[in-house]
N, C-alpha and C positions, 0 to 999 in steps of 0.2 A: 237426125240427132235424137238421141232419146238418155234419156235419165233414169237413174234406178230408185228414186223416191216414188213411193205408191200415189196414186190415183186418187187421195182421199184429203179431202181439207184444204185443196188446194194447194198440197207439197209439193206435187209434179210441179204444176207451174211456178213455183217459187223458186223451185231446186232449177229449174229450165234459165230464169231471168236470172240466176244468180251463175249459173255457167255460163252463159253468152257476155253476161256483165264482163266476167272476167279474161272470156277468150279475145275483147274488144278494150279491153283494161280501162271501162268505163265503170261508172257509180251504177248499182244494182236501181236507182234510182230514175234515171236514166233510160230504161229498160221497160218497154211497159208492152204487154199482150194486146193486138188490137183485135183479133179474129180468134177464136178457137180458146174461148176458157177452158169448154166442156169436152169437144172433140180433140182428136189425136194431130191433126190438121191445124198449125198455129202461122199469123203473121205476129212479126215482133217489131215495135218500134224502136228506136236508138234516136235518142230527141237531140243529140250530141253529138254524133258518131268520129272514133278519130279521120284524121288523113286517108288513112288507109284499109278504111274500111271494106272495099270491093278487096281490097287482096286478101285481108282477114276472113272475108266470108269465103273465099275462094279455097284456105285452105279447109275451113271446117269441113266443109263439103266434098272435099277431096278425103277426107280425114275417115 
């Protein structure tokens, strides 16, 4: 997955947590980067996750 907000101030990762938030129809809140602030290589947490979240991520990825 990748995002078209620059690399600077921390956009990428904002603009990242804020697309996942919404491809999981969870609170941006919710969302938080465990691995990979700085590197292009991220895990993401989902402190919430809905039901369906293995199929959600299935389609991203598929996507």
């Amino acid at each position: 997955m990748s995002v078209q907000a620059p690399a600077v101030d921390g956009r990428a990762n904002s603009s990242l947590v804020r697309v996942v938030a919404g491809a999981f129809d969870v609170p941006t809140r919710t969302v938080r980067i465990v691995s990979g602030h700085r590197p292009r290589p991220k895990v993401l947490e989902i402190s919430d996750p809905p039901a369906d979240a293995a199929a959600r991520l299935g389609d991203l990825l598929d996507a």
